[in-house]
C-alpha positions as CSV (number, residue, x, y, z in Angstrom):
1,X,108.8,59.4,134.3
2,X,107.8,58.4,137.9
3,X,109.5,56.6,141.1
4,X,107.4,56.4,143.9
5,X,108.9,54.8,147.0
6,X,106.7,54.1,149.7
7,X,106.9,51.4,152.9
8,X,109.3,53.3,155.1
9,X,108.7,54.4,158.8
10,X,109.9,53.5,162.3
11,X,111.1,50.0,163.2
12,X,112.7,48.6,166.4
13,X,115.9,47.1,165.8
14,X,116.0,43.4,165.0
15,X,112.8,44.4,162.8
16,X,112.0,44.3,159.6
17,X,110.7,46.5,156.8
18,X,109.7,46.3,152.8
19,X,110.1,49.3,150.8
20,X,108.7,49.6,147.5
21,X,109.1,51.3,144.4
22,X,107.0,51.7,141.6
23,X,107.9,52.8,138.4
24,X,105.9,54.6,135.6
25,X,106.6,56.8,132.1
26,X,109.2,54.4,131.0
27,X,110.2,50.9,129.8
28,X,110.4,48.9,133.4
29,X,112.3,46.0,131.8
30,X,115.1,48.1,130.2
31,X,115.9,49.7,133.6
32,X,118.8,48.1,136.3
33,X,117.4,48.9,139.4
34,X,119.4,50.2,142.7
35,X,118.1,51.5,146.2
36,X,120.6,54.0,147.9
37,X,120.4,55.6,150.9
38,X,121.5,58.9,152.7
39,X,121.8,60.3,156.1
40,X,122.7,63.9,156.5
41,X,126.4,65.5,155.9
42,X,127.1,62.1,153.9
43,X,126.7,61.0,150.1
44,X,124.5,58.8,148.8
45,X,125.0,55.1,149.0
46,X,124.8,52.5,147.2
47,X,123.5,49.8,148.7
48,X,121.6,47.4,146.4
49,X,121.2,46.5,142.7
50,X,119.3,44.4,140.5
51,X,120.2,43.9,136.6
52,X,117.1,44.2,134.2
53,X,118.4,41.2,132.2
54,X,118.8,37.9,134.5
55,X,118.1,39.7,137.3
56,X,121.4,39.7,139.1
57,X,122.0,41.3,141.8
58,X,124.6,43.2,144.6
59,X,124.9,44.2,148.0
60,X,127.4,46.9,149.8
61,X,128.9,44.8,152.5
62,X,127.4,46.8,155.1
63,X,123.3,45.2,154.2
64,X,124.4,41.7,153.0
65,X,123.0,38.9,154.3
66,X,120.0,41.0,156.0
67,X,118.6,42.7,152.6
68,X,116.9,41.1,149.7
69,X,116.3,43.1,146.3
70,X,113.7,42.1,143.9
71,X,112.0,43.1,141.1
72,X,108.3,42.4,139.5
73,X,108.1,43.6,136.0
74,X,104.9,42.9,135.4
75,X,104.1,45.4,137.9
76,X,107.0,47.6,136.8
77,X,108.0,47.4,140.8
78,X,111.5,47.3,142.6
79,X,111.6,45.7,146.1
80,X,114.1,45.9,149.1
81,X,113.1,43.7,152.0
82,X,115.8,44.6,155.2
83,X,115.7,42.6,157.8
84,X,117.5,42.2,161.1
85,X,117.3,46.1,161.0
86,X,120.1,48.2,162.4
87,X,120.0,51.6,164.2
88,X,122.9,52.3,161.4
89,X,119.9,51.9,158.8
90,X,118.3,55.1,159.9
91,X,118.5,56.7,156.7
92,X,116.3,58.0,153.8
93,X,116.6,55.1,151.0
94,X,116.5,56.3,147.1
95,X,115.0,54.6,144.7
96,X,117.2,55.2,140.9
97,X,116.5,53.4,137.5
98,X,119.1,53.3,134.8
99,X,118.9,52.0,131.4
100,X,120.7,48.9,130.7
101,X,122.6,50.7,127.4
102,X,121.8,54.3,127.3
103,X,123.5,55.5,130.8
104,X,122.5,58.3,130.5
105,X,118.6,57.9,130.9
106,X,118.9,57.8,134.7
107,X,115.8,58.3,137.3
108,X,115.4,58.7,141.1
109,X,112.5,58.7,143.4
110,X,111.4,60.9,146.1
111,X,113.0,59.3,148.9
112,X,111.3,57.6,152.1
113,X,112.4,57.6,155.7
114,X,113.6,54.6,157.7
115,X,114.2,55.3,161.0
116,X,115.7,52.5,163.4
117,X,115.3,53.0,166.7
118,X,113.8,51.8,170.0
C-alpha cells in the first residue's frame, strides 16, 4: 500500500498550487479520500474529503471556496487544487485513504510541503 503526494513547494500568496496523490496496493475505488494538513505544535487537520461512492465532497471552513478536491479513479489519483493561497496555508498537507466499510483499513502518505510566502 502506497500514497505518494507530490506538487507542493513555495507559492506567493494570491497563488495557486495542485497537489497530487497517487495511490497504489489497494482497491482505489473503495477508498474515501481526505487531504489534511499540519503545521508544527498543532494536530492534524482536516481539511478536505471526497466520498468513493458519488463523489461527494467537504471542506473545513477555513479552505472553502478557494480549494477544490477531486478524484480520478482510473488513475487511482486524489487531487486538491488551492487557490487564492494564504500565508495561513503554510503547512505540510497529508494525503489518507479509508475504506468506505471496513474503517479500519486506513492509509496516509508521506506528506509534502506548502509554504506560502512572499
Amino acid at each position: 500500500v502506497q500514497l505518494v503526494e507530490s506538487g507542493g513547494g513555495l507559492v506567493q500568496p494570491g497563488g495557486s498550487l495542485r497537489l497530487s496523490c497517487a495511490a497504489s496496493g489497494f482497491a482505489f475505488s473503495w477508498y474515501d479520500m481526505s487531504w489534511y494538513r499540519q503545521t508544527p505544535g498543532k494536530e492534524r487537520e482536516l481539511i478536505s474529503s471526497i466520498t468513493s461512492v458519488g463523489g461527494g465532497t467537504a471542506y473545513a471552513d477555513s479552505v472553502k471556496g478557494r480549494f477544490t478536491i477531486s478524484r480520478d479513479n482510473a488513475k487511482n489519483t486524489v487531487y486538491l487544487q488551492m487557490n487564492n493561497m494564504k500565508s495561513e496555508d503554510t503547512a505540510v498537507y497529508y494525503c489518507n485513504a479509508k475504506h468506505r466499510v471496513i474503517r479500519a483499513r486506513d492509509y496516509w502518505g508521506q506528506g509534502t510541503q506548502v509554504t506560502v510566502s512572499s
